[in-house]
Each structure stands twice: as structure tokens, then as C-alpha cells.
ZADO-1210 file (C-alpha; in nm, 4 decimals, padded with zeros to 6 digits):
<atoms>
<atom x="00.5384" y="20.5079" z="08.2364" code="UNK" pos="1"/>
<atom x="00.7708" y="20.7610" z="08.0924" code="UNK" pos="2"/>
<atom x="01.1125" y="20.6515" z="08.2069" code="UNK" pos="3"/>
<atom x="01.2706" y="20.4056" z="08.4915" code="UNK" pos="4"/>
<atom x="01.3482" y="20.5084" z="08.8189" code="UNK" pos="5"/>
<atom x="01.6773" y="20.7256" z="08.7842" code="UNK" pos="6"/>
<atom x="01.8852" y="20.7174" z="09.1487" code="UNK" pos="7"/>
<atom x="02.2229" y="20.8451" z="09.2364" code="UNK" pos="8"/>
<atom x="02.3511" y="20.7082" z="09.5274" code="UNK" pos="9"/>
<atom x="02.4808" y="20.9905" z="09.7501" code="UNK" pos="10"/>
<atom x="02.7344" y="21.0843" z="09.9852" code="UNK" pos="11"/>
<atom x="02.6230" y="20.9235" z="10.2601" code="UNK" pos="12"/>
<atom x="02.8495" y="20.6111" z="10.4204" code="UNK" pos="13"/>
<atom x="02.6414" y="20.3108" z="10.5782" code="UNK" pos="14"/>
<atom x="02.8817" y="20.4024" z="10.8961" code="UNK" pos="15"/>
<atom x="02.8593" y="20.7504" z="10.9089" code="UNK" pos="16"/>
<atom x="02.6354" y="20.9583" z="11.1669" code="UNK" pos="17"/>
<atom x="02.4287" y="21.0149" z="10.9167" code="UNK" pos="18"/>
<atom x="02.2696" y="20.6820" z="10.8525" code="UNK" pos="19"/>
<atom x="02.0941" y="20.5466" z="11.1645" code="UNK" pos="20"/>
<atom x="02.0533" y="20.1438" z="11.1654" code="UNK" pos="21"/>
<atom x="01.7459" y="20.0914" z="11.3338" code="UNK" pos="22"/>
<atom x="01.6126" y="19.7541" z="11.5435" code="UNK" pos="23"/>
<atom x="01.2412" y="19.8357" z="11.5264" code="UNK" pos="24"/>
<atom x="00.9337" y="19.6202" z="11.6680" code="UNK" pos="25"/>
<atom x="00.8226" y="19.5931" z="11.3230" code="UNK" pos="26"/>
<atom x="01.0909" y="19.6478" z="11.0816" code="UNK" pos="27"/>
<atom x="01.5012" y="19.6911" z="11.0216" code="UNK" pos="28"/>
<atom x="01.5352" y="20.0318" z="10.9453" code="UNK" pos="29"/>
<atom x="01.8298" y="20.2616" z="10.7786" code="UNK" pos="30"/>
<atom x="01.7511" y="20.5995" z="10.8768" code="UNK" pos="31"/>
<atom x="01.9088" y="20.9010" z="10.6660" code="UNK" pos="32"/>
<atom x="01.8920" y="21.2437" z="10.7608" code="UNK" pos="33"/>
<atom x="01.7332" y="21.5057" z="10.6153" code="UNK" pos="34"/>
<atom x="01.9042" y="21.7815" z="10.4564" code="UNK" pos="35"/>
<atom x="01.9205" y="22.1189" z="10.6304" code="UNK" pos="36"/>
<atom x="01.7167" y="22.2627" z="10.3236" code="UNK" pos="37"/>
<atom x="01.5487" y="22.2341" z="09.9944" code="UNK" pos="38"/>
<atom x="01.6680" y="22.4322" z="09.8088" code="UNK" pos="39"/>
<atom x="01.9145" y="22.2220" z="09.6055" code="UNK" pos="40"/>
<atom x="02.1148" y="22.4604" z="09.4084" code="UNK" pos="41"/>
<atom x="02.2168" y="22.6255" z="09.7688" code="UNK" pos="42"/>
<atom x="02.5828" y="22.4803" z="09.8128" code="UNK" pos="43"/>
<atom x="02.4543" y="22.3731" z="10.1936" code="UNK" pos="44"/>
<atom x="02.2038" y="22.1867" z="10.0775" code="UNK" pos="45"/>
<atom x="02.2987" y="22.0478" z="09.7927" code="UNK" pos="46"/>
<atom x="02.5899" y="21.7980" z="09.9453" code="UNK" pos="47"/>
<atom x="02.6720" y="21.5529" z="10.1450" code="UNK" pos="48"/>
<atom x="02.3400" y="21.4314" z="09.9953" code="UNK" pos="49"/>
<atom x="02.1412" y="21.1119" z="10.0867" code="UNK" pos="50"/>
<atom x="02.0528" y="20.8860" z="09.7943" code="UNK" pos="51"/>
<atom x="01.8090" y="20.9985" z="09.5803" code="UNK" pos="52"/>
<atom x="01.6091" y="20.9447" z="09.2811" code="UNK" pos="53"/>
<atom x="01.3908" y="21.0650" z="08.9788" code="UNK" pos="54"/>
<atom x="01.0336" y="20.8893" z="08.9217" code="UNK" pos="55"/>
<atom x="00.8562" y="20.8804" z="08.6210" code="UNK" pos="56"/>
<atom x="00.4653" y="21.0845" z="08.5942" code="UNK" pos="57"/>
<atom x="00.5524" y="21.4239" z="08.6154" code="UNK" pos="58"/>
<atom x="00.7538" y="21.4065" z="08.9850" code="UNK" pos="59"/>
<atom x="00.9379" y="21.6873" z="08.8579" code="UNK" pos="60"/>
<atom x="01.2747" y="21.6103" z="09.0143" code="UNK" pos="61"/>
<atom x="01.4766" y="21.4241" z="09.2302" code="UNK" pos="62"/>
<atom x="01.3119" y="21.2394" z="09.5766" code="UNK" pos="63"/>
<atom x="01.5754" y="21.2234" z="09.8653" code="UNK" pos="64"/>
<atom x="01.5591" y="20.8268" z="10.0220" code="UNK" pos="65"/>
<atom x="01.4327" y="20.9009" z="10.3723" code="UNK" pos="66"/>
<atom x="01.4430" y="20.5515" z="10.5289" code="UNK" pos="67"/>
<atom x="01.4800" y="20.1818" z="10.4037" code="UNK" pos="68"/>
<atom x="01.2732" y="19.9020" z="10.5787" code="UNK" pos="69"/>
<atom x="01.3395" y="19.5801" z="10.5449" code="UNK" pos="70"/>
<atom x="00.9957" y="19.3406" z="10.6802" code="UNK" pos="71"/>
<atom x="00.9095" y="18.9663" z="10.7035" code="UNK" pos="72"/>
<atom x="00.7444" y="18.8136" z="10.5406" code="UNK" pos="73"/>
<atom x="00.6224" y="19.0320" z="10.2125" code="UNK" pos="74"/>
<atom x="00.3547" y="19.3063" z="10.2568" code="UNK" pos="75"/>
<atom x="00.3134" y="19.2773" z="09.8479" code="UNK" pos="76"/>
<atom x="00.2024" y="19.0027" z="09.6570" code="UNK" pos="77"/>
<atom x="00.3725" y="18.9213" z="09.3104" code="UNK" pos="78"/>
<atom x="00.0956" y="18.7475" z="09.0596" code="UNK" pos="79"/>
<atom x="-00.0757" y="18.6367" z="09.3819" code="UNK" pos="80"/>
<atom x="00.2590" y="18.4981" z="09.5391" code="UNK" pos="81"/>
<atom x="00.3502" y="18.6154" z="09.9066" code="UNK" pos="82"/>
<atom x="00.7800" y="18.6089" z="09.9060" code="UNK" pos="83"/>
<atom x="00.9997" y="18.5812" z="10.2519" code="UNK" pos="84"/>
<atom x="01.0845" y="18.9457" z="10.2535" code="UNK" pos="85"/>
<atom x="01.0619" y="19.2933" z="10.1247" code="UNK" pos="86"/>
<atom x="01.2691" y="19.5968" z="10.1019" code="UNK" pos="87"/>
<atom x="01.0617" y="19.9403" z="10.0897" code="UNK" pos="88"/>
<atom x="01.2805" y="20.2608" z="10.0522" code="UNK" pos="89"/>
<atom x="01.0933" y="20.5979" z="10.0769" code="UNK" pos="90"/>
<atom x="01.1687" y="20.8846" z="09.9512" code="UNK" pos="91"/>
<atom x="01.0068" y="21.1925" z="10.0488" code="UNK" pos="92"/>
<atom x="01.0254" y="21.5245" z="09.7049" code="UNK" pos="93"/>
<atom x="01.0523" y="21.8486" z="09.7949" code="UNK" pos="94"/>
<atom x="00.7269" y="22.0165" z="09.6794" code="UNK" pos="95"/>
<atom x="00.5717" y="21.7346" z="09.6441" code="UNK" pos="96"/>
<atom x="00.2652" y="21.5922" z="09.8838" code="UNK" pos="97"/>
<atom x="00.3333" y="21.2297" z="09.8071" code="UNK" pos="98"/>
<atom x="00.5965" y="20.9295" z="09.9043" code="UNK" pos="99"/>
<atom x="00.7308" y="20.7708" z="09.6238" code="UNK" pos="100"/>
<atom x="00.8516" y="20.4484" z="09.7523" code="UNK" pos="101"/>
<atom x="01.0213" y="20.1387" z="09.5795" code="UNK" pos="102"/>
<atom x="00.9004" y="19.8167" z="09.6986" code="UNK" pos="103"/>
<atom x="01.1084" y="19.5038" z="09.6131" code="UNK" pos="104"/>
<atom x="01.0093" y="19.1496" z="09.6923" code="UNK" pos="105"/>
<atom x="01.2619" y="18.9022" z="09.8319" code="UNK" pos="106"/>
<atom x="01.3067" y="18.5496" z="09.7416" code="UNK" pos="107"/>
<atom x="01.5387" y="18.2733" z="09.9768" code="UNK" pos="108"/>
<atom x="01.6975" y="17.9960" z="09.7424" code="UNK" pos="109"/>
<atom x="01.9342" y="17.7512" z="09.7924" code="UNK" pos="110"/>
<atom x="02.2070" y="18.0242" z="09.6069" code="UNK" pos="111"/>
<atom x="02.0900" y="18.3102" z="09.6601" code="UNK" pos="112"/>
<atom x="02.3770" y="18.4594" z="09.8514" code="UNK" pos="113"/>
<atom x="02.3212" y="18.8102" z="09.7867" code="UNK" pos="114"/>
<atom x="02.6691" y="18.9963" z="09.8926" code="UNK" pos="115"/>
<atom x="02.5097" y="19.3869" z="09.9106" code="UNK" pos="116"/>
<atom x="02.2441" y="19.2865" z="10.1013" code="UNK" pos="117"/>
<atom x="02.4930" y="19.1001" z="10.3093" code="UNK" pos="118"/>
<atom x="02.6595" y="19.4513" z="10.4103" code="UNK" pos="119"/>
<atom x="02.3091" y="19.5607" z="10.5409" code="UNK" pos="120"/>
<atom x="02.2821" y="19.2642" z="10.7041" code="UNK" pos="121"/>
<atom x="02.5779" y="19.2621" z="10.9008" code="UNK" pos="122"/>
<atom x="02.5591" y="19.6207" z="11.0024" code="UNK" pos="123"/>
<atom x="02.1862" y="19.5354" z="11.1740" code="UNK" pos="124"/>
<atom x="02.3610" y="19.1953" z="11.3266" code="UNK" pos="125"/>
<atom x="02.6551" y="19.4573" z="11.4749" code="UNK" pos="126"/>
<atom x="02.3476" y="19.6860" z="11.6141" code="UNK" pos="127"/>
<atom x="02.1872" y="19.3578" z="11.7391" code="UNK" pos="128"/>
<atom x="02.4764" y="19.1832" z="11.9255" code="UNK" pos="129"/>
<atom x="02.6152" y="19.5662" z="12.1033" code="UNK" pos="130"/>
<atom x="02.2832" y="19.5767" z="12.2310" code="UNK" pos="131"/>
<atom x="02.2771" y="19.2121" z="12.3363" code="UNK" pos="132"/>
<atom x="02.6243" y="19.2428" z="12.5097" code="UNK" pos="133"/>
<atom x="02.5034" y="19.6029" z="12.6980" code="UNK" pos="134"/>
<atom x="02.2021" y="19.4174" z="12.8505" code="UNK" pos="135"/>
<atom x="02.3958" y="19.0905" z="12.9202" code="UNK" pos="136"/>
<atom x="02.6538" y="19.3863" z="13.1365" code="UNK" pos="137"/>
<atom x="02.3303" y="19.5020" z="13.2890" code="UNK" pos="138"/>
<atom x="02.2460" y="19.1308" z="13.4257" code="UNK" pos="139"/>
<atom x="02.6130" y="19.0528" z="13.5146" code="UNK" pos="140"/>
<atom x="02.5898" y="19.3650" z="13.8022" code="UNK" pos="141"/>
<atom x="02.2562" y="19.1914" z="13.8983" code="UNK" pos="142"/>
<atom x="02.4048" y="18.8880" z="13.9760" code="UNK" pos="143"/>
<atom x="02.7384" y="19.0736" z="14.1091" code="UNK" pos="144"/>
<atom x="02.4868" y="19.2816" z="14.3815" code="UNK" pos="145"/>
<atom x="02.2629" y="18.9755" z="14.4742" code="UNK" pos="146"/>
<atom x="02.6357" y="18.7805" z="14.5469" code="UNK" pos="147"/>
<atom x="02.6857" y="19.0593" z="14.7490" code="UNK" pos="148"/>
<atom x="02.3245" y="19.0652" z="14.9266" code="UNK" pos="149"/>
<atom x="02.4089" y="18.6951" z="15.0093" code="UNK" pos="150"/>
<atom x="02.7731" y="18.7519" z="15.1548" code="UNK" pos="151"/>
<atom x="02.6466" y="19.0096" z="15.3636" code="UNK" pos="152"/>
<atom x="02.3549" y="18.8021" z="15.5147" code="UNK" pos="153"/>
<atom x="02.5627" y="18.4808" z="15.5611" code="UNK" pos="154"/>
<atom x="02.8258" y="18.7407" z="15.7729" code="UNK" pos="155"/>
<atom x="02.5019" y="18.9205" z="15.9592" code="UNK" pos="156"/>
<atom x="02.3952" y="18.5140" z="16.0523" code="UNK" pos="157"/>
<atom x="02.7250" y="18.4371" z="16.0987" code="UNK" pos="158"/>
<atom x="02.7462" y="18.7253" z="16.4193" code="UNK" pos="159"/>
<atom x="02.8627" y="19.0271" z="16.1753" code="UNK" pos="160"/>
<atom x="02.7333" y="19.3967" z="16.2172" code="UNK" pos="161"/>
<atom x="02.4659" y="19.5310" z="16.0851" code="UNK" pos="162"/>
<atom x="02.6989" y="19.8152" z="15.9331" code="UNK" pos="163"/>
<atom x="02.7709" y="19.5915" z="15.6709" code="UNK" pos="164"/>
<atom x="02.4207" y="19.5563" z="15.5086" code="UNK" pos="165"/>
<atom x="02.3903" y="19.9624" z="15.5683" code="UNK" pos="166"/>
<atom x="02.6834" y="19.9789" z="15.3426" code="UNK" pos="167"/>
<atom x="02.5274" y="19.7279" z="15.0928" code="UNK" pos="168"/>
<atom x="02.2087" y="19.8880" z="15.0427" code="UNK" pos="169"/>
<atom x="02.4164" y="20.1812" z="14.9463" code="UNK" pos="170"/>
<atom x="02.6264" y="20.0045" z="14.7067" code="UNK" pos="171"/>
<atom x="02.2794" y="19.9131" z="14.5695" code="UNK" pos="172"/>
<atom x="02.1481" y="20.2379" z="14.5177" code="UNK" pos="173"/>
<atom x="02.4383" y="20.3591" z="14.3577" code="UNK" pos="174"/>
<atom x="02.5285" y="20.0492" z="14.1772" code="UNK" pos="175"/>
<atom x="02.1555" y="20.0925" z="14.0313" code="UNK" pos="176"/>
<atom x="02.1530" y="20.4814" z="13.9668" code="UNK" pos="177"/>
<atom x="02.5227" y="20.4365" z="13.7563" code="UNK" pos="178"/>
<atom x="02.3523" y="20.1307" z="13.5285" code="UNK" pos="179"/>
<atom x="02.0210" y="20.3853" z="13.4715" code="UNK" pos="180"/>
<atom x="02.2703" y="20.6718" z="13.3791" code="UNK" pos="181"/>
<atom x="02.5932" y="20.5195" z="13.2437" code="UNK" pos="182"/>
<atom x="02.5805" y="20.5792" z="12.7881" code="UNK" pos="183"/>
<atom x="02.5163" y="20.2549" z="12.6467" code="UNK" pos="184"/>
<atom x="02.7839" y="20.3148" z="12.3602" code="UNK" pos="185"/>
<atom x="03.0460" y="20.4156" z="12.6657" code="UNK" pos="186"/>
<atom x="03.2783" y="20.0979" z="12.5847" code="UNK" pos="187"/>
<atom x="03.3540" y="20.0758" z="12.9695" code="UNK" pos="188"/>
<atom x="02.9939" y="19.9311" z="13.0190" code="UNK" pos="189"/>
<atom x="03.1414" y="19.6359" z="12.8745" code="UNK" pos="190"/>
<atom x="03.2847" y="19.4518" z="13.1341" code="UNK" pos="191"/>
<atom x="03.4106" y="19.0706" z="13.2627" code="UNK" pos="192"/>
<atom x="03.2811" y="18.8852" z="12.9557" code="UNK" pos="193"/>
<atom x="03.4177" y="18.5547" z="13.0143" code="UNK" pos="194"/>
<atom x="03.1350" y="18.4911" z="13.2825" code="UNK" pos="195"/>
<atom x="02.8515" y="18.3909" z="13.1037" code="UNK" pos="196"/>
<atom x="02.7189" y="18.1364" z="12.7833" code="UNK" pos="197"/>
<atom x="02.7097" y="18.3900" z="12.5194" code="UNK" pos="198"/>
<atom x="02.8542" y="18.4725" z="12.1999" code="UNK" pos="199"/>
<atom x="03.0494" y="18.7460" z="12.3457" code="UNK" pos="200"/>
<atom x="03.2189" y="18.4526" z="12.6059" code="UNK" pos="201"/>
<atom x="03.4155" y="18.3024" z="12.2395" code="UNK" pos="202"/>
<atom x="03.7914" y="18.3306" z="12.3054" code="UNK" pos="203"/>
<atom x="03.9036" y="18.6107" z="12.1118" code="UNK" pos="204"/>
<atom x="03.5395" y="18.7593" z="12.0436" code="UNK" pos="205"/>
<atom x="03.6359" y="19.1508" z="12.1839" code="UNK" pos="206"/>
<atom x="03.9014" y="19.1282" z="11.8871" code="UNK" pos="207"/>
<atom x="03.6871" y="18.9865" z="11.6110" code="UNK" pos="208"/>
<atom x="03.4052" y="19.2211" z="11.7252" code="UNK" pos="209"/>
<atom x="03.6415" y="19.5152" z="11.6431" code="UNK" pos="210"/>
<atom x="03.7582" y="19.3663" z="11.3448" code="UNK" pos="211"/>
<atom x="03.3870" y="19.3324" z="11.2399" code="UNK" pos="212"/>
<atom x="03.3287" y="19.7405" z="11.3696" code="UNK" pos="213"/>
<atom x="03.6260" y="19.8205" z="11.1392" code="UNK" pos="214"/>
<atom x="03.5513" y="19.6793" z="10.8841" code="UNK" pos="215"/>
<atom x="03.2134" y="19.8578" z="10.8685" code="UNK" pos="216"/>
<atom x="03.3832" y="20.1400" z="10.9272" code="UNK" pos="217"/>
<atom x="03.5457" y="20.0975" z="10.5969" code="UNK" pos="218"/>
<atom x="03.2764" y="20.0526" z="10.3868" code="UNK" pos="219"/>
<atom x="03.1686" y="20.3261" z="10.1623" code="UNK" pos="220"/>
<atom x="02.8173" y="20.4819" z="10.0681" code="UNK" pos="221"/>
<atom x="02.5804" y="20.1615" z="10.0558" code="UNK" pos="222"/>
<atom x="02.3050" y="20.2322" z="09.7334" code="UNK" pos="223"/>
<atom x="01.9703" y="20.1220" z="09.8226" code="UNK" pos="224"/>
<atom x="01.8892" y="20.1754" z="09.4359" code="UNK" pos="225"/>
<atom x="02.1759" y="19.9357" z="09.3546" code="UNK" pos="226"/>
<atom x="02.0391" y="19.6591" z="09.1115" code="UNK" pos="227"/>
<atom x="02.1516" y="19.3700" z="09.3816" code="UNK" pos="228"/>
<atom x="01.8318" y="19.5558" z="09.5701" code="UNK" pos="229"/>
<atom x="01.6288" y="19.6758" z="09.3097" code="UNK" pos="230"/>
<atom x="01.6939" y="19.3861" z="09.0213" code="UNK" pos="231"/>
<atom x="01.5075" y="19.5084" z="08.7478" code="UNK" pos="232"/>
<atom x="01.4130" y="19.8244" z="08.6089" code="UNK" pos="233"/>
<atom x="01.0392" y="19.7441" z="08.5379" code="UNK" pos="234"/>
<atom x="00.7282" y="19.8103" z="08.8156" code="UNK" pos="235"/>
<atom x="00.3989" y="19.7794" z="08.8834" code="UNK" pos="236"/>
<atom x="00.2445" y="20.1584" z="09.0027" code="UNK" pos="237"/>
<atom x="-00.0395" y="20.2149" z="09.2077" code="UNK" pos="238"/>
<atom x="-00.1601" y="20.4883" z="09.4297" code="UNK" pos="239"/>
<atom x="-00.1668" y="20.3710" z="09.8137" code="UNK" pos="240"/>
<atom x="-00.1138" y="20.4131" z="10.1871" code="UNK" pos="241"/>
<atom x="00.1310" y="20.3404" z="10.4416" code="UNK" pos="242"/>
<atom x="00.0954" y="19.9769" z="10.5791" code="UNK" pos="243"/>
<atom x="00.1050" y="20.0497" z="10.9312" code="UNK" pos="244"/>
<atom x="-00.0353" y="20.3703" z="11.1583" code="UNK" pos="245"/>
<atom x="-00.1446" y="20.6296" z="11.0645" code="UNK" pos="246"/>
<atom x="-00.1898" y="20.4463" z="10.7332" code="UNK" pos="247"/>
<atom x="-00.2082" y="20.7697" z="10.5402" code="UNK" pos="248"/>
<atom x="-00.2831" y="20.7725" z="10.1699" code="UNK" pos="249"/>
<atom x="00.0190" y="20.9876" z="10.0719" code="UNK" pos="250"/>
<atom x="00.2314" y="20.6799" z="09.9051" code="UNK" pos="251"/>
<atom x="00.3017" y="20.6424" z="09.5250" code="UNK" pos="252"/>
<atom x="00.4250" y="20.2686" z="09.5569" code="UNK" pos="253"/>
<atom x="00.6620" y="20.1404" z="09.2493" code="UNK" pos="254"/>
<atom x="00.6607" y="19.7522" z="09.3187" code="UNK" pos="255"/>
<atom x="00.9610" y="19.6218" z="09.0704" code="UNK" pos="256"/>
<atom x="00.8384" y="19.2647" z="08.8903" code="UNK" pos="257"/>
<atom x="01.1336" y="19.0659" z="09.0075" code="UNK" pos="258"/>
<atom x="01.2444" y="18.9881" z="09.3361" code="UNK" pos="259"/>
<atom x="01.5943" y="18.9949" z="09.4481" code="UNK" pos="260"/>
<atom x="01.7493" y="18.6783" z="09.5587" code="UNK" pos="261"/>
<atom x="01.8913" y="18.6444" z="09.8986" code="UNK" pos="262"/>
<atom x="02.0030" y="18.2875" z="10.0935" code="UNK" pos="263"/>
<atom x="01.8289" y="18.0802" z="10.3329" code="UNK" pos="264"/>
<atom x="02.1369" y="18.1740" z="10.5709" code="UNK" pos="265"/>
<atom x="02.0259" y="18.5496" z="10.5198" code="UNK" pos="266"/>
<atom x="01.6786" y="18.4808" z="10.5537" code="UNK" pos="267"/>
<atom x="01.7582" y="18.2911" z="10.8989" code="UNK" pos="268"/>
<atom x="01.9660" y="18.6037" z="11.0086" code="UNK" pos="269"/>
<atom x="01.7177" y="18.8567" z="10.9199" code="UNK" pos="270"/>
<atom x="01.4107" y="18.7111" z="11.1108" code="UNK" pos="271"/>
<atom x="01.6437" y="18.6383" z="11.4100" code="UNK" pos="272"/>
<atom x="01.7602" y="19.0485" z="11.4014" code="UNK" pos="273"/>
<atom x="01.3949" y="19.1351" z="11.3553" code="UNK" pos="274"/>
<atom x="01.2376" y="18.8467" z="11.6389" code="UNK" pos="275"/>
<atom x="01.4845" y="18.8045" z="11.8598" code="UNK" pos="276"/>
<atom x="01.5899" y="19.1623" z="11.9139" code="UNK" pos="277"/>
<atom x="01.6613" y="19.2621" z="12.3106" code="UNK" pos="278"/>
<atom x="01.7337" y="19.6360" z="12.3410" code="UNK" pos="279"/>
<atom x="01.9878" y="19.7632" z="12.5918" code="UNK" pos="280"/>
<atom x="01.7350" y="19.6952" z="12.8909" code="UNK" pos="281"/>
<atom x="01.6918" y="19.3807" z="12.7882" code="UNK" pos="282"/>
<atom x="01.3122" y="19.4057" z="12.6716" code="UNK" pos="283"/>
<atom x="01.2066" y="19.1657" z="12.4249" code="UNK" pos="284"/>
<atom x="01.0343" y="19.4406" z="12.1301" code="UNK" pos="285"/>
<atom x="00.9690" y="19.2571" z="11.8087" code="UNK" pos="286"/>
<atom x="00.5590" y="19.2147" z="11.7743" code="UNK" pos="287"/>
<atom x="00.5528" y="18.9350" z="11.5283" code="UNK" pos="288"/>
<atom x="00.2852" y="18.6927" z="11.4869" code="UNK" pos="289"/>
<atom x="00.3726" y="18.3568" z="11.3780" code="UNK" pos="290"/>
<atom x="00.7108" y="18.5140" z="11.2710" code="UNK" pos="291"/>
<atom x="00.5422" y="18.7547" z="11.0833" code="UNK" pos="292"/>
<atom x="00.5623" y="19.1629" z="11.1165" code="UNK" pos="293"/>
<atom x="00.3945" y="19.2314" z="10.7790" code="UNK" pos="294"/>
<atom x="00.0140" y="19.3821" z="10.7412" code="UNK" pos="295"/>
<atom x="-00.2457" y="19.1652" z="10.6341" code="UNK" pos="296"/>
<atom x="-00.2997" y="19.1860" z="10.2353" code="UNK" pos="297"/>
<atom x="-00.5622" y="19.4639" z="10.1533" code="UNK" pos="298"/>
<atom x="-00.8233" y="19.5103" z="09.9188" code="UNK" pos="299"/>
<atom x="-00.7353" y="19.7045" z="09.6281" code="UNK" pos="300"/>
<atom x="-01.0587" y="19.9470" z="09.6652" code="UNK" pos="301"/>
<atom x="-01.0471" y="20.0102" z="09.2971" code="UNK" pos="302"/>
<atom x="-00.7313" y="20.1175" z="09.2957" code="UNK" pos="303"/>
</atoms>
């Protein structure tokens, strides 16, 4: 090729509204927003800007990052190797009908304790454990409303009135239509943790758990491009697809020849994000297959 891959890193903060962490069935996802045009030398358009970057063969410009995915095990193979992991970050160019799109392989050792990817990683694990503490709420007025199903029938046996269990199959019905409607972020859905075997039952967890938000919070514009991510400058091209529906053939992947190094403590945290994942109605949605979410290695078809 011509050059390296060139990439600024942005304006964008790994807090801010406009980065999205996403908790997918198939992927961790960081979701950046598009901007409102582009036509970069209008001053709307042209910042806050995601990150971005220039590819080698004639792109003709910079390619805005539109989401990084991070899957398990590798989709890529490296001189036949499958690694634990891999980071893809697409970018989409302007007036250009293609996806250039950075793949980089990841690799679990002993100490491999890879600190940026550690700030990812803990912003997914904050995403994971709101979620986690929103559907445990969700059970806890269950459990609340069937106590109160079986107070009212014990006073009904017991020679009460009937009035009672009129009243409690209102409570129900309200009690139900206020868990359907209530906003999951609203931090009054959080309620009466002490009551059941979770992480969120810890002495002291509410204040660690906004210690951990804040310090988010603080953290500036996280670089996908940053060499702790992408560790060398070198790649192998090739004109492909998407690896998952609609599998279009619109992808110019870059696969970099190292992988980046992570720990066997990150590589536990990630698959548990990615597996173990209960959204705020507590629905299991990871479809991994012997702790796998990656697509089957493909013939090259002379590629």
C-alpha cells in the first residue's frame, strides 16, 4: 500500500451522548453518531467530530468511525491461528460506496493487562451491571406483590372481606402498568437493595457504583485507532463482506499483523458482558454457541 492508516481521534468523550455502549446478542458495541452533514469544511459539520481516519488506495479522504465491535472468539485467522477476540471498527467515507474497517486480533496472556482496553471494558461492565440491577428491581416488586397475594388470602381464610383482594388486584394492575412504563435510567427504579444475593447487596456498593459512574464521567475522548488497539501499523487488505446479515460485499477489511495483548482477567470479563448479558426485562440475549458469537471461517472465493 501507499501509506498506513492515518486517524485522529475526535471530539467525542466515551461518556458523552454521543457514544452509545451497546450490549448486543452478538457483539459489544460503541456506537458514534453520525454527523449532521458531509460536507466537512461547513463549520456544523466539521466538529465535534467522531474519530476518523485516512486509508491508503485512493480513499480520497478521511472515513468517520461509525461503530466499534468487539466479538469472541476471532472472526479472522492470523497465519491460520484463530485468537480469543477481535476488535472491528468501521468507518463509513463520505462519497465513497465501501466500509473500510480495521480488524485487530486479540491475544489473552498471563500479562497482558491492557489498561485502554480496560476503559472500554469497564464502561460495557457499568452498562451490564445498571441493567442487571433494573431487572433485579423488576423481580423485587414480583416478590413484593405475590407477599401481598399471600397476606391477603391467609386474611380472606382467616374470615377477612373480600374487599381486600378487590383492592389487591388493583394494586396489581397498577403496580404492573408503573414497572412497564417507569424509564429504566429513572434512578428511583432502584430501590431496597439490601434484599437479595447480588453484587448490588455489597455494603457500600450504591457509593462505589457512583464512584465507578464518575469516574467514567471523567474520562476523555477514548481513540479506537490508539496503538494499545491497533498495535502495529502494518495489514493484510482484502476486499470482503460483512460477517453477519445481510452479509453485503461493501467492506474493505485492513486486518493489522499483530494482535493486541489483553489479560486472562479481561478475557473472563468480556465473554461474561457478551454471555451473560440480561437486559432490563431480564431476558437472557447473547446467542453464543459453545461461548462463541463469531461466524464460521469462510472461503476466500479468490479473493
Amino acid at each position: 500500500e501507499t501509506h498506513e492508516v492515518r486517524s485522529l481521534p475526535g471530539d467525542f468523550r466515551l461518556n458523552g451522548d454521543k457514544v452509545h455502549k451497546e450490549i448486543l446478542p452478538n457483539k459489544l458495541r460503541f456506537r458514534y453518531e453520525r454527523r449532521p452533514c458531509g460536507d466537512w469544511n461547513d463549520v456544523a459539520c466539521a466538529e465535534p467530530d467522531p474519530p476518523h481516519a485516512d486509508f491508503p488506495n485512493g480513499w480520497g479522504g478521511f472515513a468517520d468511525v461509525m461503530h466499534v465491535d468487539f466479538k469472541v472468539p476471532s472472526e479472522h485467522l492470523l497465519n491460520g491461528k484463530r485468537y480469543d477476540a477481535e476488535v472491528q471498527i468501521f468507518h463509513l467515507h463520505s462519497r465513497r460506496r465501501r466500509m473500510p474497517t480495521q480488524a485487530t486480533l486479540i491475544q489473552a496472556t498471563e500479562d497482558g493487562f491492557n489498561w485502554y482496553f480496560d476503559e472500554a471494558l469497564q464502561a460495557f461492565e457499568y452498562e451490564f451491571k445498571r441493567d442487571k440491577i433494573i431487572c433485579e428491581a423488576s423481580k423485587r416488586r414480583e416478590r413484593r406483590l405475590m407477599s401481598q397475594f399471600y397476606d391477603t388470602l391467609k386474611s380472606i381464610t382467616m374470615g377477612g372481606s373480600t374487599s381486600n383482594l378487590r383492592g389487591y388486584n388493583n394494586d396489581i394492575q397498577n403496580t404492573t402498568s408503573a414497572v412497564k412504563n417507569s424509564k429504566q435510567e429513572d434512578p428511583d427504579y432502584i430501590e431496597n437493595w439490601g434484599q437479595y444475593s447480588i453484587d448490588s447487596d455489597a455494603p457500600g456498593y450504591k457509593e462505589q457504583d457512583e464512584m465507578n459512574r464518575q469516574r467514567i464521567l471523567q474520562r476523555g475522548v477514548w481513540d479506537p485507532h490508539n496503538e494499545m488497539i491497533v498495535p502495529s501499523i502494518h495489514f493484510y487488505r482484502y476486499e470482503g463482506s460483512l460477517t453477519e446479515p445481510p452479509c453485503g460485499e461493501w467492506v474493505s477489511w485492513f486486518v493489522t499483523d499483530k494482535p493486541m495483548n489483553i489479560s486472562y482477567e479481561q478475557l473472563d470479563m468480556l465473554k461474561n458482558i457478551l454471555f451473560n448479558y440480561e437486559d432490563p426485562t431480564c431476558q437472557r440475549t447473547s446467542v453464543h454457541f459453545q461461548h462463541s458469537v463469531a461466524r464460521p471461517v469462510q472461503e476466500t472465493a479468490n479473493r
